[in-house]
Each structure stands twice: as C-alpha cells, then as structure tokens.
C-alpha positions, 0 to 999 in steps of 0.5 A, spaced: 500 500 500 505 505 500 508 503 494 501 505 491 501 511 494 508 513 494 508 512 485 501 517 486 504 522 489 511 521 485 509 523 479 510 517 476 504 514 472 509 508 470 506 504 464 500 507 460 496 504 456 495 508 449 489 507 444 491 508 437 488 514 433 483 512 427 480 516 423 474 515 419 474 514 412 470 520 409 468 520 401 472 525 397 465 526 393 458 524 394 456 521 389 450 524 384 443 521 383 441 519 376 434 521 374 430 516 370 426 517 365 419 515 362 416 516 355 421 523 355 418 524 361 423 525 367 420 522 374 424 528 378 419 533 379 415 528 383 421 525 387 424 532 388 418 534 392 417 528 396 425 529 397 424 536 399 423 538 406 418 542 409 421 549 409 424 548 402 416 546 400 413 552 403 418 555 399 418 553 393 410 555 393 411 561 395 416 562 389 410 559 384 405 564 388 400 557 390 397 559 397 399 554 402 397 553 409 404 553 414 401 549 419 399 543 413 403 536 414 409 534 408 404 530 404 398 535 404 404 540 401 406 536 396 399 534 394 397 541 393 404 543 390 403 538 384 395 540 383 397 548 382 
C-alpha cells in the first residue's frame, strides 16, 4: 500500500496504456443521383418534392405564388404543390 501511494504522489504514472488514433474514412465526393426517365418524361419533379423538406416546400410555393397553409403536414404540401 505505500508503494501505491508513494508512485501517486511521485509523479510517476509508470506504464500507460495508449489507444491508437483512427480516423474515419470520409468520401472525397458524394456521389450524384441519376434521374430516370419515362416516355421523355423525367420522374424528378415528383421525387424532388417528396425529397424536399418542409421549409424548402413552403418555399418553393411561395416562389410559384400557390397559397399554402404553414401549419399543413409534408404530404398535404406536396399534394397541393403538384395540383397548382
């Protein structure tokens, strides 16, 4: 026991353990979405709202001028956006 006390109070921690450093990888670019499309038609609109949060839709109303509703959910936005 006094040798326990005697190493706390000298300083000397003696041997200590060390936890190697890792870094997690990280991608050097996200990569980008491909957007299909039918019959000439492309699916992005439709999956571009649904993608879209719900300030980013409220936003997006406002710059088309359609009247919406804050308070409303996600869904009901985006059924309206699409409607006009």
């Amino acid at each position: 026991m006094f040798q326990w006390l005697k190493n706390l109070f000298s300083g000397d921690s003696g041997p200590t353990l060390e936890r190697p450093v890792v870094t997690p990888k990280v991608d050097a670019a996200p990569k980008a979405k491909k957007s299909t499309t039918v019959a000439g038609k492309s699916k992005s609109a439709k999956t571009d709202l649904e993608l879209m949060t719900k300030p980013q839709l409220l936003d997006h109303a406002k710059k088309k001028g359609i009247k919406v509703n804050a308070s409303a959910k996600k869904a009901d936005l985006v059924k309206k956006i699409k409607n006009g």
